[in-house]
N, C-alpha and C positions, 0 to 999 in steps of 0.2 A: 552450656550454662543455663539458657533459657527453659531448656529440657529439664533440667535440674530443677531449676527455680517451680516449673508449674506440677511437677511430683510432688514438689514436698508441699506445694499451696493445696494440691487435692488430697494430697493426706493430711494435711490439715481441717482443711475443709470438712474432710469424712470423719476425724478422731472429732474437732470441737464444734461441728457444725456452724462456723463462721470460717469466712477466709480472712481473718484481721490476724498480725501475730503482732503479740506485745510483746516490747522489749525494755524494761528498764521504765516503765512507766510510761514510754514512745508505743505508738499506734501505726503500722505500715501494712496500709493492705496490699492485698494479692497485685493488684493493678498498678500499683504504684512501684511492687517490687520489678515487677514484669518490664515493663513501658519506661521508667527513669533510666535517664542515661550515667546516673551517676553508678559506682559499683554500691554494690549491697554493703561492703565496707564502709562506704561514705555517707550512705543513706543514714548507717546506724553511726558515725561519728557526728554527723548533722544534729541528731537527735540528741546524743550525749550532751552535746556546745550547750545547744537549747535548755537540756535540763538543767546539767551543772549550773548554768549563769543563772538560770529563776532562781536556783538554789542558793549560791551562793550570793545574790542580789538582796533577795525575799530576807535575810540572815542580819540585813541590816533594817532596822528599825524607822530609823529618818527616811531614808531611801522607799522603803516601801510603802509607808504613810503618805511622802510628801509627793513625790516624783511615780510619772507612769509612763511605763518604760516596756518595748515589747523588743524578745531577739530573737532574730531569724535566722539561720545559717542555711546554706545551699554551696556542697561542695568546700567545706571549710571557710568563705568569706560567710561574717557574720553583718548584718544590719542589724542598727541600735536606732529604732523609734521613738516617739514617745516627748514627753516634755518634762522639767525640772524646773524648779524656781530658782536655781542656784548654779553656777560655772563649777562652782565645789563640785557640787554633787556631779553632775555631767562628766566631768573629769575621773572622778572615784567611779563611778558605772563603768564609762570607756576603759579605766585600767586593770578594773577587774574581767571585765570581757576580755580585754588584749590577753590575759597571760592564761588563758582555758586550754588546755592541752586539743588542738586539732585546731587553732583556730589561726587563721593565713593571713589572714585581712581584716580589718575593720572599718564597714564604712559608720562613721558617725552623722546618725542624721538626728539627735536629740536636738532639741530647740529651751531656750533659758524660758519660762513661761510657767504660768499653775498647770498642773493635770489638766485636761481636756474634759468636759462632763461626758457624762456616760449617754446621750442623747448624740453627741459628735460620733463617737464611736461607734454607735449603732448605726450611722448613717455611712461612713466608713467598711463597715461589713456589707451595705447592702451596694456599694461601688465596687468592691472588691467580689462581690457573688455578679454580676451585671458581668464587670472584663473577665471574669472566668469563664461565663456562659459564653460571650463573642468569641473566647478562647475556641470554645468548642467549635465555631462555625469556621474555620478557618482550616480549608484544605492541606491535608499532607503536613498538619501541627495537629501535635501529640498535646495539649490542656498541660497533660501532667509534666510535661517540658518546661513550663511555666510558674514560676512558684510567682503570686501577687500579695501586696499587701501595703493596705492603703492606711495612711493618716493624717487625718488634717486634713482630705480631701487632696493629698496624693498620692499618688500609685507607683509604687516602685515594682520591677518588672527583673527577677531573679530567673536564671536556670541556663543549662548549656544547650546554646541552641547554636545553627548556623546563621550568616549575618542574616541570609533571605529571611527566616524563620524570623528572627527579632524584629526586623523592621515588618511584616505580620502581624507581630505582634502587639508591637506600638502603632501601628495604624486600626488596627481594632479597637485599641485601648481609645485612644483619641476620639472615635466618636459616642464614649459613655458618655451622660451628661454628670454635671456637677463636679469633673473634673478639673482641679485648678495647675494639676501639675505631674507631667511622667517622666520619673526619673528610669533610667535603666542600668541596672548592676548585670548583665551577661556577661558570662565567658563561653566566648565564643571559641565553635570545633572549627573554625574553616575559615 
């Protein structure tokens, strides 16, 4: 399969000279085809979950003015971020997530609260680029085994890894600064 998989990346590679293949408005490079342990199936239903929900989220008007809201899937479990001023709203998000064709699980991490300003969030990104980098420093861990993503100033810690791999993982994570909190969604091979 892998043989497979880096044929069709260098003939890709050589027809659009990029190794990126879009799908569906989804972006999966060569590396991430190669090195994820999910199957290429799952990588591209991941993606699906993710578009359909901004899709179908983005459709409501309230919802997307008032509430800010980010979904992640890894492996069919979806994370639901973000903040909402209303238990309504929160509730109408999670129901419309729950019922997205591929979607297994739902962890609800929205909080009742305004959107978050975009200075929060910026700082967020730069906690989430920090435990990716540690990611990399971490023998015999594959980064892209790792899906992160932080808000609010926590990190949730997504991907199939083994337990050793996880707790790795989480101890990298733990010495980023401005950390207030790591939660961890693995499903674990072993």
């Amino acid at each position: 399969m892998k043989k497979l998989l880096l044929l069709l990346l260098a003939q890709s590679f050589f027809i659009s000279g990029c190794s990126t293949i879009a799908t569906g408005g989804a972006e999966i490079t060569g590396l991430s085809l190669l090195n994820d342990r999910r199957s290429h199936d799952a990588i591209l239903a991941d993606e699906a979950i993710e578009d359909h929900a901004g899709a179908q989220l983005n459709a409501y008007y309230d919802l997307r003015e008032k509430c800010h809201f980010n979904i992640t899937a890894y492996n069919g479990a979806v994370l639901v971020t973000g903040e909402t001023p209303k238990e309504e709203f929160r509730d109408r998000i999670i129901d419309i997530v729950r019922v997205i064709p591929g979607v297994k699980l739902v962890h609800n991490k929205l909080i009742i609260a305004n959107p978050s300003p975009y200075n929060f969030r910026a700082s967020d990104s730069l906690i989430t680029s920090r435990v990716k980098t540690a990611l990399t420093q971490i023998p015999e861990l594959d980064a892209s085994w790792v899906k992160v993503v932080t808000e609010k100033n926590t990190v949730y810690l997504m991907g199939l890894v083994h337990r050793t791999e996880g707790a790795a993982a989480i101890e990298a994570t733990r010495y980023q600064p401005d950390i207030k909190q790591i939660i961890t969604i693995f499903e674990y091979i072993d």
